[in-house]
N, C-alpha and C positions, 0 to 999 in steps of 0.2 A: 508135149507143149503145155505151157501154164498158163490158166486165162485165170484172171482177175476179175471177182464179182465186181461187176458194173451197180453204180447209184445214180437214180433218174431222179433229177431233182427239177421242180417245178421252176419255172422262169418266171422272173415279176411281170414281165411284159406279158406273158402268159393268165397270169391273176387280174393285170390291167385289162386284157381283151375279154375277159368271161366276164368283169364287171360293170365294163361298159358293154356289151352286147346283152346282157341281164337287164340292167338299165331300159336299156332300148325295149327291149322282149316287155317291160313293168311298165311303161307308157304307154305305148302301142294295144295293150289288153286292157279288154274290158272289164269294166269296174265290176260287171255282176248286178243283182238285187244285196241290197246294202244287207249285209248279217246283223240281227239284233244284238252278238257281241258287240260290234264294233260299237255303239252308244252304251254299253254299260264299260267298256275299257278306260279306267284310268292309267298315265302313266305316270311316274315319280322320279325323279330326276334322279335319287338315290336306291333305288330299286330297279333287277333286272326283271323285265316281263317276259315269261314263257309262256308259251301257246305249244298246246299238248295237245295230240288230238289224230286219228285214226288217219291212214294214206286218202288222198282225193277229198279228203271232209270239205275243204278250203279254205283251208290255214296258208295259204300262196296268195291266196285272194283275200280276203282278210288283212292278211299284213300288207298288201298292194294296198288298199284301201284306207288302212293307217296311214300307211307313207305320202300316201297324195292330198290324205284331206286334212294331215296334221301338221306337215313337215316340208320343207323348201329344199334343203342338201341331204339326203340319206347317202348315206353308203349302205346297197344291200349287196350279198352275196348268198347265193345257192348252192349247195355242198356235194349238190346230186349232180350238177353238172358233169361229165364224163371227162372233162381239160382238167379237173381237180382232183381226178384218182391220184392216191399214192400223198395226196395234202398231208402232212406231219405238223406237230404243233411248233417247231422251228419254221417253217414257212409263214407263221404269222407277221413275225419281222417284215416281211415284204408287203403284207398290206397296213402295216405302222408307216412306212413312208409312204404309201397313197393315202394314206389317211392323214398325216403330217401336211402335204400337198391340197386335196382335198377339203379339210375341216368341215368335216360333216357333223349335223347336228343332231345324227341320228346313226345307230350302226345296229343293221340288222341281219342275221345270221338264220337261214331259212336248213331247216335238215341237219346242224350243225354236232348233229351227237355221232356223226358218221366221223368225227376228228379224233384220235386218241388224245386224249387229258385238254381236251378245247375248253373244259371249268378253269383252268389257268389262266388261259387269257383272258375272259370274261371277266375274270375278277382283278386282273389287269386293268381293264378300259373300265372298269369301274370305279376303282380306285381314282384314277384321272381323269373323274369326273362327266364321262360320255355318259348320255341316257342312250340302252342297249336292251334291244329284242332279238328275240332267239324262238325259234320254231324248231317242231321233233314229232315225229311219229312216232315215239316210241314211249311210255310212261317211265323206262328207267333214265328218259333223258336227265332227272331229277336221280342220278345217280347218288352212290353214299358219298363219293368225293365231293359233288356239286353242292350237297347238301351242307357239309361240313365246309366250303370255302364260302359259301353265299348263307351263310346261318342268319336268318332275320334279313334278310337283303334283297329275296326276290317274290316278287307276287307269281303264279300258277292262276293261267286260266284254260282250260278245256273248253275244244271245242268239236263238236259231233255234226254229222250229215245235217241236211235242213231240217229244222223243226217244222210241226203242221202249217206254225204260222208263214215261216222262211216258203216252203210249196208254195203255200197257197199265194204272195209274190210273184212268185217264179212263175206258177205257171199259170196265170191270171183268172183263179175261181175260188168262188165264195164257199165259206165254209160250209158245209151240210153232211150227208150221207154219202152223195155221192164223189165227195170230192175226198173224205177220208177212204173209200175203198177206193179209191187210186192210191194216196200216200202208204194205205197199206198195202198193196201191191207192190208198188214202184220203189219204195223207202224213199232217203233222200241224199242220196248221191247226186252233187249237182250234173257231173260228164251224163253219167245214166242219164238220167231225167232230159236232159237236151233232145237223147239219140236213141233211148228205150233199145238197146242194144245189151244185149245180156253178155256178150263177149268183154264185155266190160267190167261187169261184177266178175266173171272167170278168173282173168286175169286181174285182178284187183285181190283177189283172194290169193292167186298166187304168191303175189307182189307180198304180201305181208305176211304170207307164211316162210316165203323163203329169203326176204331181204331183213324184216322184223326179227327172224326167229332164226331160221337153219342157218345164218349167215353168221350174225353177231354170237351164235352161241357155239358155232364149230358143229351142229349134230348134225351126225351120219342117219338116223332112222328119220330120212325124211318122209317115206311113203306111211310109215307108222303115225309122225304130226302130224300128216294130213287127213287121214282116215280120222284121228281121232276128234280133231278141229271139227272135219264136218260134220261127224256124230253129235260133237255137242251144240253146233249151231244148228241142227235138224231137230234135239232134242229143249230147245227152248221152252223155258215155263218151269220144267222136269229137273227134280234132285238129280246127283250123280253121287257116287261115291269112289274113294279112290281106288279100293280094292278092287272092286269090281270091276272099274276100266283098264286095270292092271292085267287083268285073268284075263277083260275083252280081245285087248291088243295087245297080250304078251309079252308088257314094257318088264324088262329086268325086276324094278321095285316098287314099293307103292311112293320115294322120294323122287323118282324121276318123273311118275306120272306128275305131280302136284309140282316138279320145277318145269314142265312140259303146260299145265295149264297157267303158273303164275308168269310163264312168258307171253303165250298167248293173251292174254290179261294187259302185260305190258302194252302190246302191239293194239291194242283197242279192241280186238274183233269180238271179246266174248266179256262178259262182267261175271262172275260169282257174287250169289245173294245170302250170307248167312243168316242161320235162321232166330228169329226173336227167344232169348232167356235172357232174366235178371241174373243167371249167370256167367258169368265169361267163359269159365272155362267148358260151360257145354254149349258155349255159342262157338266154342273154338273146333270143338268134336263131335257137335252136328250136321249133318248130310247138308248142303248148300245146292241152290238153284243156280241155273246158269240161262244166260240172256244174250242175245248177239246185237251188236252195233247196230243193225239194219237192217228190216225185215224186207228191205227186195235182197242184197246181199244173201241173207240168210235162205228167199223162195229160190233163186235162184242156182245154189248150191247143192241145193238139199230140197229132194223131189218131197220128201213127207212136210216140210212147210211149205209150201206151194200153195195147197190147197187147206191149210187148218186155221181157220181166219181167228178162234177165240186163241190157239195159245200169239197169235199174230196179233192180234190186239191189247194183252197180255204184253209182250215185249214191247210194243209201242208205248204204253201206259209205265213200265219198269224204266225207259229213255228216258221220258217225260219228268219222271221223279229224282229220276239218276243226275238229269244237268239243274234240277230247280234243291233237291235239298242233298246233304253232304250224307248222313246215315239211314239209310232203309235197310228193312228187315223182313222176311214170310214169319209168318204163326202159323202154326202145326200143333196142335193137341189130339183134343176130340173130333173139333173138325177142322177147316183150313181157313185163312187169309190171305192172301195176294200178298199185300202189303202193309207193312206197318212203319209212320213216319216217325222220328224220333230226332225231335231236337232240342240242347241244353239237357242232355240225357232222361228225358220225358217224353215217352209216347203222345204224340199230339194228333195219329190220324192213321183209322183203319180203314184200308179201300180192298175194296175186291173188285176183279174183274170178270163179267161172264158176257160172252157175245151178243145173246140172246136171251133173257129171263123167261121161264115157259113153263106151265106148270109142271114139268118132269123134275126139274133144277129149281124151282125158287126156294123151297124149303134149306135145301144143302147150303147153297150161297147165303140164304140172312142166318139158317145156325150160325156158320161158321164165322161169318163176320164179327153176328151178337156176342160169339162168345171173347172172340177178343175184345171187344168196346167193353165185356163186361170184368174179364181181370186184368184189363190196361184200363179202364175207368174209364172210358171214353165217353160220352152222351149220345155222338152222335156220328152216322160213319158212310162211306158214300159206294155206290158199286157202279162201275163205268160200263156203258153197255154200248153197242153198235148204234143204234137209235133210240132208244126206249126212256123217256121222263117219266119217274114216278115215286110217293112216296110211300113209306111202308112205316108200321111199328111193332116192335119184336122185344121180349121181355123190358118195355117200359123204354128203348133205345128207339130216337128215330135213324131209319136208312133213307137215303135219298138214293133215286138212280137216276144218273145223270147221260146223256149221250157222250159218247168220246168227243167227237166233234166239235162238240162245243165248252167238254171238261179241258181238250190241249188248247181251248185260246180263252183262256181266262190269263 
């Protein structure tokens, strides 16, 4: 007997009921504590706006929050929905006439990079003139295609777990010492933070290892990404190199290790920090730090950051500078820097960070600082501590140390 491959093709009326029940689902939820994105978002009538930004951040809530305080008719649809497996980019057709019927003044695409070639239509509703938002967990949602149909066309906004200030909202305390050792605790996952429920970063980690990464990329060594994922969000603060994580976990080459971390990268959970030269090319083939999205995320995953508040303070402070300037860098010579800011390609700001300044450490922390301020030219350079106000002067350079606490709400 001969069977015939069967084609399950979505029904419109099927499109219709997931976005009106979305709808419903988008009213009915609560707004949240307002994001301090949401006041710096413009949007442009000939520009698509992306919102990039790691699974559970609240980029769902976010884009709810545009839609209601901006907009009267949206069309949203969610991609994640489970009635819209198998969605092909032929299927758009069907929501052109709900959209035709409709005339929404807004169309928003929440997850949409789960669509094959969805930059097509995009650039479609763009053309005829729809102002159009799109959300993605993923950073290649800015794929090479997207990039090449939307050339000068779209603005890129990221956005990450709560900031100290977003907490300090949410969870109604004033800023001090003790309300930063909760944010470094807890990070800021809003779902966590409600429910302090660690099953939730578990599964949150899974979620973007295996829907982020082992999914959209086809790979079979799944237990291998995961070991190596959590090594590196355990090892936050700390260089890596590729070889040696090659030799670690017995990946075939040292090109798959590095397409194995530049995924993980994509999916938000981990950042790479290259390290400061006026050269490129040894800024290309020097040893690079690695930082994770979230240090509950990260305590929770990984028993060795649980308990180590300075490289956890360290990560908080790398967050901090990650969503406020576009280029940072560590300094490595004789002795170390945290960080080095660099904008309009000039160094503008050495930090370092130590949890505690005590007389064992103060000496190593203002060398290393000094000597950056002193062949970045710097005058003057800051070191973020747990609590500790103070000022210092080291070869003719002032240091200030500031508390974190009160360094993330400036």
């Amino acid at each position: 007997m001969r069977y015939e491959n069967k084609i399950f093709m979505i029904l419109k009326t099927v499109i219709l009921e997931v976005i009106e029940h979305q709808a419903d689902l988008l009213e009915k939820k609560a707004s949240g504590i307002q994001r301090f994105d949401l006041k710096q978002l413009k949007l442009y009538d000939s520009f698509v706006l992306v919102i990039s930004g790691v699974r559970r951040c609240g980029k769902s809530t976010l884009l709810m929050q545009i839609l209601k305080s901006r907009f009267e008719n949206p069309l949203f649809l969610n991609f994640e929905d489970p009635r819209l497996s198998g969605f092909e980019l032929s299927d758009f057709t069907k929501i052109d006439e709900l959209i035709s019927s409709k005339l929404p003044d807004l169309i928003a695409f929440d997850e949409v990079q789960n669509i094959p070639e969805w930059e097509k239509y995009i650039r479609t509703k763009q053309d005829e003139g729809y102002q159009v938002i799109i959300t993605g967990s993923n950073a290649s949602l800015l794929s090479k295609e997207f990039g090449t149909r939307l050339t000068g066309r779209y603005i890129l906004r990221e956005l990450f777990p709560f900031s100290f200030n977003e907490y300090l909202d949410f969870s109604g305390l004033e800023a001090g010492p003790d309300s930063l050792a909760g944010y470094l605790e807890f990070g800021g996952f809003p779902e966590f933070l409600k429910t302090q429920d660690e099953e939730i970063l578990f599964r949150l980690m899974d979620d973007i290892i295996y829907r982020d990464v082992v999914v959209r990329h086809g790979l079979r060594q799944v237990q291998t990404l995961r070991q190596l994922a959590i090594y590196l969000i355990s090892n936050s603060g700390k260089t890596y190199s590729l070889t040696n994580l090659k030799n670690m976990f017995g990946i075939g080459s040292v090109r798959s290790v590095a397409d194995y971390i530049s995924w993980l990268e994509d999916s938000y959970l981990i950042f790479s920090l290259p390290k400061f030269s006026f050269s490129l090319k040894k800024q290309i083939f020097n040893p690079r730090k690695v930082y994770c999205i979230d240090t509950g995320l990260a305590a929770a995953n990984s028993l060795s950051m649980s308990k180590d508040l300075g490289r956890k303070l360290e990560n908080l402070i790398y967050l901090h500078l990650r969503k406020t300037f576009k280029t940072i860098y560590y300094y490595s010579e004789k002795g170390e820097c945290d960080f080095i800011v660099v904008q309009k390609s000039q160094p503008t700001e050495a930090i370092q960070v130590c949890y505690q300044l005590t007389p064992d450490n103060i000496d190593r922390e203002l060398n290393g600082l000094s000597e950056a301020m002193t062949e970045l030219t710097l005058d003057d350079g800051k070191i973020i501590t747990f609590d500790q106000d103070d000022t210092f002067e080291k070869n003719g350079k002032i240091i200030k140390s500031i508390p974190a606490w009160k360094y993330l709400c400036l």
